[in-house]
C-alpha positions in Angstrom: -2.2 -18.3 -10.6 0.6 -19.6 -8.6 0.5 -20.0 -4.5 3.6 -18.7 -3.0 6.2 -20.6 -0.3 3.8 -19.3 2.1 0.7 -20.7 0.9 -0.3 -17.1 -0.3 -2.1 -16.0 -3.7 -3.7 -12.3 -4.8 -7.4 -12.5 -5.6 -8.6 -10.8 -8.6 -9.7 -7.6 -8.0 -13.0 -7.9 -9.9 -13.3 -11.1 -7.1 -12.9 -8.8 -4.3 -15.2 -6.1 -5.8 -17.8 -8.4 -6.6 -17.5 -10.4 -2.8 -16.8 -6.9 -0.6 -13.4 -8.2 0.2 -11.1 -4.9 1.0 -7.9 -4.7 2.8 -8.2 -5.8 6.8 -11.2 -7.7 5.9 -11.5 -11.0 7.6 -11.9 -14.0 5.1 -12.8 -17.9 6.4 -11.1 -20.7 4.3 -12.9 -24.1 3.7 -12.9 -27.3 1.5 -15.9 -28.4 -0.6 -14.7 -31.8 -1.8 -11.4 -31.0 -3.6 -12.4 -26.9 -4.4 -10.6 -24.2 -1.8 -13.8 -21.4 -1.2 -13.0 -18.4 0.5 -15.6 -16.8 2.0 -16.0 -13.1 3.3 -16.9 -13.5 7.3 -17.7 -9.3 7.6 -16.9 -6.9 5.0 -17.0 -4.1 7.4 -13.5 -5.1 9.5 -12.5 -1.5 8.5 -14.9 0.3 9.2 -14.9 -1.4 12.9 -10.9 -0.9 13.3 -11.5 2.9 12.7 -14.2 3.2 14.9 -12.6 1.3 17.5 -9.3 3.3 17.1 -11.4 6.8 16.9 -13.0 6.1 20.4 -9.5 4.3 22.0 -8.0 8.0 21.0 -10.9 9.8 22.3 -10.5 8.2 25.8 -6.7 8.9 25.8 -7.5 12.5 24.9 -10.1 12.7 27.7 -7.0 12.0 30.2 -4.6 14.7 29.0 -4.2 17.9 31.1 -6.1 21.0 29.8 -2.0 22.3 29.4 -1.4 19.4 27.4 -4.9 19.7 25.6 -3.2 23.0 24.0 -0.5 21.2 22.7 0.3 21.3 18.2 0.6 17.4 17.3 4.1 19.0 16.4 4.4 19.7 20.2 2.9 16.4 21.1 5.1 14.3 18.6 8.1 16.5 20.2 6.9 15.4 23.5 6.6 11.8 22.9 10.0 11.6 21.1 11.8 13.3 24.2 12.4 16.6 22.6 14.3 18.8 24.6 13.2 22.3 22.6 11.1 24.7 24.6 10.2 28.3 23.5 7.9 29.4 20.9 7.0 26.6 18.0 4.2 27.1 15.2 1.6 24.2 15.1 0.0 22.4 12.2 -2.1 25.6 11.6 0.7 28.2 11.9 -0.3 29.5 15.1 2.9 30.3 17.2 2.3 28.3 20.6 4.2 27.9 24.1 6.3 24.6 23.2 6.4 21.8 26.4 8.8 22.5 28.9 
């Protein structure tokens, strides 16, 4: 296995498997004598990140207007981009809707 220019290598995936290492799990680094182990500090950083994403959306959803509450994510993408279109869109579910004005 070669280490890159930036000191990077891929672990085996029956490695990761076996140790719980996914993507966006945190890993510690240490020497015993002249052996490199890697070893999983929580296998559950994913889990975490979704959680703590899930309730950081919650909260900004608890501070939008009950107009704005009513809003298609096509509307609300529209809004955030600085759309100018107003008049009747259809949302994610086909339901025709007012658009923001």
């Amino acid at each position: 296995m070669l280490v890159t220019e930036k000191g990077q290598v891929t672990i085996p995936k029956h490695i990761r498997l076996a140790a719980g290492v996914a993507p966006g799990s945190e890993v510690a680094f240490s020497l015993e004598g002249s052996r490199i182990v890697i070893t999983p500090v929580s296998t559950s950083v994913k889990q975490d990140r979704r959680a703590k994403l899930k309730a950081a959306a919650a909260r900004v959803r608890g501070t939008f207007s009950a107009e704005f509450q009513q809003l298609g994510a096509d509307e609300i993408m529209g809004f955030i981009r600085g759309d100018k279109a107003t008049g009747s869109t259809k949302d994610n579910k086909g339901t025709r809707r007012r658009g923001p004005r």
